[in-house]
Structures are given as structure tokens and as C-alpha cells.
C-alpha positions as CSV (number, residue, x, y, z in Angstrom):
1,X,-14.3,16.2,17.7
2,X,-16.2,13.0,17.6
3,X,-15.0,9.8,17.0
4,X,-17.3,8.3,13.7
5,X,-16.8,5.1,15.1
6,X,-17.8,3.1,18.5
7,X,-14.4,2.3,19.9
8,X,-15.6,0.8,23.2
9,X,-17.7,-1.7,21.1
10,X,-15.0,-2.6,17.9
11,X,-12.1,-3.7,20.4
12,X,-11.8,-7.0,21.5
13,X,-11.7,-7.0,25.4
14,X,-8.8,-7.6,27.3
15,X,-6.7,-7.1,23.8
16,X,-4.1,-4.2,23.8
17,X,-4.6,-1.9,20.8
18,X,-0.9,-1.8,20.8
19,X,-1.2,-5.4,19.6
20,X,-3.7,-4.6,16.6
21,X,-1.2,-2.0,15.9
22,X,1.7,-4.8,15.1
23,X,-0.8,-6.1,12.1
24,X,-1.2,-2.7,10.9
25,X,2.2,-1.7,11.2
26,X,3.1,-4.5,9.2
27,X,0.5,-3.9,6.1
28,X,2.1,0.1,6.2
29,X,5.9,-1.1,6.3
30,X,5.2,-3.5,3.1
31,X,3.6,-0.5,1.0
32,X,6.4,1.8,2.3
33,X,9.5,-0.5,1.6
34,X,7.9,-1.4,-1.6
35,X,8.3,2.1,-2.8
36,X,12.2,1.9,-2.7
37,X,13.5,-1.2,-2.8
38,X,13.1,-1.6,-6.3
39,X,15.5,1.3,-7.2
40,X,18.7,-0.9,-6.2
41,X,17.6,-3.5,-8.2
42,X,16.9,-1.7,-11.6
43,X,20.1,-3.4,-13.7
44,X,19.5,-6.7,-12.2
45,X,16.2,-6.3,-14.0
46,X,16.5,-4.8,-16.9
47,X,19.6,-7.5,-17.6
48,X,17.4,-10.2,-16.4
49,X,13.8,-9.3,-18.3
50,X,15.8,-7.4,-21.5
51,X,13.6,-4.5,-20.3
52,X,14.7,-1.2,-21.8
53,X,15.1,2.1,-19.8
54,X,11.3,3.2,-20.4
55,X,10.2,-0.4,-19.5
56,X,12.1,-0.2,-16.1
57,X,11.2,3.4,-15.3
58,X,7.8,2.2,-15.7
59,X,8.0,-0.8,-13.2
60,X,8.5,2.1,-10.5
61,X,6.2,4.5,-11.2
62,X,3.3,1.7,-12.4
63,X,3.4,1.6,-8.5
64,X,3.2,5.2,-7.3
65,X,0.8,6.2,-10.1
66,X,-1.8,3.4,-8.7
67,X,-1.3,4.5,-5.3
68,X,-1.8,8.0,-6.0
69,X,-4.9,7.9,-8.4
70,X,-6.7,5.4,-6.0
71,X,-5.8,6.5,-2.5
72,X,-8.8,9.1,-2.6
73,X,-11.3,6.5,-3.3
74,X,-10.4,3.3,-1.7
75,X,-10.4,5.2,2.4
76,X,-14.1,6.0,1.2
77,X,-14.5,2.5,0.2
78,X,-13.5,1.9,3.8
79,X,-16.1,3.8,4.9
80,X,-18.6,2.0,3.1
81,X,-17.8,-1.7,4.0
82,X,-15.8,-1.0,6.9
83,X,-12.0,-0.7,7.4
84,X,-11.3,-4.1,8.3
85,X,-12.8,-5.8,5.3
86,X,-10.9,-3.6,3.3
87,X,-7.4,-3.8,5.0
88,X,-7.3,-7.2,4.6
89,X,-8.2,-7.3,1.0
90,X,-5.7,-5.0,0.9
91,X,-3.2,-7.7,2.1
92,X,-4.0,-10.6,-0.1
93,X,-4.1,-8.3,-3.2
94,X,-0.5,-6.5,-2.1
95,X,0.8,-10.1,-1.0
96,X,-0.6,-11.9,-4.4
97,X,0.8,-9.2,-6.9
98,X,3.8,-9.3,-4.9
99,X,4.4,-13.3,-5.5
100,X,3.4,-12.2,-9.3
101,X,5.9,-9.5,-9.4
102,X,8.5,-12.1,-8.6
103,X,7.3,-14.4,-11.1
104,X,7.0,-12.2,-13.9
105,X,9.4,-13.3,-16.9
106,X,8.8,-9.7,-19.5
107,X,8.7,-6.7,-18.7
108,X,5.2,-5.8,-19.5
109,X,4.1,-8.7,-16.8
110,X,6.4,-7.2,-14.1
111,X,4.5,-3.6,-14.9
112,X,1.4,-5.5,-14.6
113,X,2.0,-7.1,-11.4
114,X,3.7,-3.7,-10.0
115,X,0.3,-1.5,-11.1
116,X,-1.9,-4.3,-8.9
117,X,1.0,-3.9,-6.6
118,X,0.3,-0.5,-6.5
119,X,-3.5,-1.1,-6.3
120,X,-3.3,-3.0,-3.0
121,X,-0.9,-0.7,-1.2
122,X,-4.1,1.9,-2.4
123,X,-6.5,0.2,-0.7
124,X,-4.3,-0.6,2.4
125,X,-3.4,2.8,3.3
126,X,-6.0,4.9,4.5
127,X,-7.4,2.3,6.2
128,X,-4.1,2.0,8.1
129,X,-5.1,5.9,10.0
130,X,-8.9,4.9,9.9
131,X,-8.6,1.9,12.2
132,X,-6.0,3.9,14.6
133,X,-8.8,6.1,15.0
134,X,-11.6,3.5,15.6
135,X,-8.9,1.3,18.0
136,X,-7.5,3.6,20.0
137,X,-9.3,6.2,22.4
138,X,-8.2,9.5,22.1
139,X,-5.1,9.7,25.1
140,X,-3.3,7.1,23.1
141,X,-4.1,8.4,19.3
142,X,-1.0,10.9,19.5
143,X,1.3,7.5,20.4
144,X,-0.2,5.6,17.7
145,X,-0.1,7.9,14.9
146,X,3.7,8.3,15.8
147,X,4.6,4.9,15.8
148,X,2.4,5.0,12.2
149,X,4.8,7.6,11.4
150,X,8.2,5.8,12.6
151,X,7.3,2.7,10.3
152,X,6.3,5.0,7.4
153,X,9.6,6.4,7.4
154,X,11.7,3.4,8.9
155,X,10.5,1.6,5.5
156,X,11.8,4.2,3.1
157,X,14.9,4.5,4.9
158,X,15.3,0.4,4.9
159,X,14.1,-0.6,1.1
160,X,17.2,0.1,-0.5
161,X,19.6,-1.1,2.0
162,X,17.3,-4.5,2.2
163,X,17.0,-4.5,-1.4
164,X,21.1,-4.5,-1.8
165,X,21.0,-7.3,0.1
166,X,18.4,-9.7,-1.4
167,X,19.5,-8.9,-5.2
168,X,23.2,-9.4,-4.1
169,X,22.7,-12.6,-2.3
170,X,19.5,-14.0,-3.5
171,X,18.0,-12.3,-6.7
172,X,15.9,-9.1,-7.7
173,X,12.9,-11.9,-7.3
174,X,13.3,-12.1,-3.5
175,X,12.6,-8.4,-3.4
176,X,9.0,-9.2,-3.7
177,X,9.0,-12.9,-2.7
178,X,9.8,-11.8,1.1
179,X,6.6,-10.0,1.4
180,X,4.2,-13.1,0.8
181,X,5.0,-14.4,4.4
182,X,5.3,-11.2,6.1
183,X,1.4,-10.4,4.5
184,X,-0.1,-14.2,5.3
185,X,1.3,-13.2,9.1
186,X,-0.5,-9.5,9.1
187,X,-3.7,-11.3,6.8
188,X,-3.9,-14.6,9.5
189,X,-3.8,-11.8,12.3
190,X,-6.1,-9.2,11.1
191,X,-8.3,-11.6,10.5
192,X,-8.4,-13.1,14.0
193,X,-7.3,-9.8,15.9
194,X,-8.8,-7.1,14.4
195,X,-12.3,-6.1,15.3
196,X,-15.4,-5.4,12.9
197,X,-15.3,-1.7,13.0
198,X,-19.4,-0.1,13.1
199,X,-19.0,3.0,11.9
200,X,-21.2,6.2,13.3
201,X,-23.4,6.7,10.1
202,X,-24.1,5.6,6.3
203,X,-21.7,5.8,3.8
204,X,-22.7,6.4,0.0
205,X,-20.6,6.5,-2.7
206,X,-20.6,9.1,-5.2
207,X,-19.9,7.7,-8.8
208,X,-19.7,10.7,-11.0
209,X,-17.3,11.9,-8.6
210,X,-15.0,8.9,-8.3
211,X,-14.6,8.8,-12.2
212,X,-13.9,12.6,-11.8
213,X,-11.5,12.2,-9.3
214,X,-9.9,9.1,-10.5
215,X,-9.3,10.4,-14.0
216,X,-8.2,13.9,-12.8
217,X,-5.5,12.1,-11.0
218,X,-3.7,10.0,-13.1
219,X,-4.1,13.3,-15.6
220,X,-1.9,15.1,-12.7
221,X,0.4,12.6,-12.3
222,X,0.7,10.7,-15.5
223,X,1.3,13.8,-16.9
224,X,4.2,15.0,-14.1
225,X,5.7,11.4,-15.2
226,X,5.8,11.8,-18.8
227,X,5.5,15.5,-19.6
228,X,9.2,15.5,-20.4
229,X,9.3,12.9,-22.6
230,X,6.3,14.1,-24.7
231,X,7.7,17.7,-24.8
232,X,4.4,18.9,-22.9
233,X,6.1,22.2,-21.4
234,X,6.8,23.5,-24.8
235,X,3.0,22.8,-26.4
């Protein structure tokens, strides 16, 4: 199969892909942790904000809800304006609504800052695979996409142990204050590292499909969320 995108001409020479790939590891192993961590520090929360059970259900899956309605459309933003433009707006929204997360004093802030949270991590992730694709020729892919796999699952497997910590010695705020300096190290390197991917053809994007899609989703899922609550199994 063809690679969409002119590798030989988006690195930079003399620059190991396996040195992009810290960047990008990094932007993928913020979105990953942030998916767990927060479970350990629920009670912390919900003594700290006053939230009620509803309110602090909803500060997890705000997250996951924006990830999975958007993740469709924001890899064919990608496309469109190219993977590194988007990654790295990726990083300054993820790392801003992280510092707002942290600074959120109700409940229906911290939700807020969760969902835009939740937006970021959206726009980061496809464009994590895209630029493996674009960066790496195609001997060294399988090694790449494993190590993309390794962090994936390394960041689960870590939120809640790292989360224990930080609300135990710190406070439930430090589990979104630590990832505004680990994103203004993978934003400050992307931006000097990574090369302006040129992809193989024109992108356009299709609006009646995007609403389509986009609504279709959080249907799905908004719906596997609170069908319980709402009784929507018996209707």
C-alpha cells in the first residue's frame, strides 16, 4: 500500500524518527493516563467541590464522551491542515483544560474543563498513528506502532497508581496540574522537531456528514451512559 504522505521530504535530516516519537509518545501517555487517574480521586472531589454522585460520574465520562464523539472527525481535520498543526493544538488545548481542571472550584466548572479535556485528547489522537505513518518508512512502522501500543497501555495501567499518589500527598488538583509541564515539553518539541507533513492529495471535508456523524455518536454513547438512569431499556 502507498504511503499518502512524502516521508523522505517531512523528516528532518539527520533526526532519528525514534526521537519525534518521544514527543508523540508523550501527547498519547497524557490522553491515556487522563482516562484513569481520576477514578482514585473521586471522594477527594466530591468532598472538596460538594459535587453529588451524578456530578462526579459526569467529570469522568464528560471526558470519554468528547473523545469518542470527536475522534472520527478531528484525524480528518488532520488530513486537511496537516497532522502537525493539529497535534500541537491538540497539546495546548489538553495542557490548558488541564491547568482549568485543576482550578475549577464547582462542580459544573470541573465538568467543563474535563469535556475540553476531553476535546484535546480528540484532536490529539489520531494524529498520534497519522504522523507514525508519515515519519517512519515502512521497516520500522511495525516498531513504532508497538511502542504506540506499550505507552497506550503503560498509561492506563499507571493513572490510578499515580493518581493515589498525588491526591494522598499533594491534592486531587495535582492530578491535572502535572500535565501542564509534561505538554509545554511535547508542545516546545513538536514544534521545533516535528516536520510539516505534505500529504499525497486534497482533503475536503464533508459537513452534512460531520454533523451526522457527530450527533450519531454522542446519541450511541450518551445514551450507553445514561440509559439506566432514564429507564430507556424498558420504553
Amino acid at each position: 500500500m502507498q504511503n499518502p504522505y512524502n516521508a523522505s521530504e517531512t523528516r528532518k535530516p539527520n533526526l532519528s524518527p525514534y526521537v519525534l516519537l518521544v514527543f508523540i509518545a508523550l501527547g498519547l501517555l497524557m490522553i491515556t493516563i487522563d482516562m484513569t487517574i481520576v477514578t482514585v480521586a473521586m471522594p477527594r472531589i466530591m468532598d472538596s467541590l460538594n459535587a453529588s454522585l451524578d456530578e462526579i460520574v459526569w467529570v469522568l465520562n464528560a471526558y470519554t464522551l468528547a473523545i469518542a464523539v470527536l475522534l472520527i472527525v478531528s484525524g480528518k481535520q488532520g488530513d486537511i491542515i496537516g497532522q502537525k498543526n493539529t497535534f500541537v493544538f491538540g497539546l495546548v488545548l489538553f495542557t490548558i483544560s488541564s491547568a482549568l481542571c485543576g482550578l475549577s472550584s464547582t462542580p459544573l466548572e470541573l465538568i467543563g474543563a474535563r469535556t475540553l479535556q476531553g476535546v484535546g485528547a480528540a484532536v490529539l489522537l489520531p494524529q498520534t498513528m497519522a504522523m507514525i505513518v508519515a515519519i517512519f518508512p515502512a521497516e520500522n512502522r511495525g516498531a513504532a506502532f508497538g511502542i504506540w501500543g506499550s505507552v497506550a497501555a503503560v498509561g492506563s495501567v499507571v493513572g490510578p497508581t499515580l493518581g493515589g499518589l498525588l491526591v494522598s500527598d499533594i491534592g486531587w488538583q495535582w492530578i491535572f496540574y502535572i500535565n501542564v509541564p509534561v505538554g509545554v515539553i511535547a508542545i516546545i518539541g513538536s514544534l521545533l522537531l516535528l516536520p510539516p507533513l505534505k500529504l499525497g492529495k486534497h482533503h475536503k471535508l464533508d459537513w452534512l456528514g460531520l454533523v451526522l456523524i457527530t450527533v450519531s455518536l454522542f446519541g450511541i454513547n450518551f445514551a450507553l451512559i445514561e440509559g439506566q438512569r432514564y429507564n430507556w431499556s424498558t420504553v
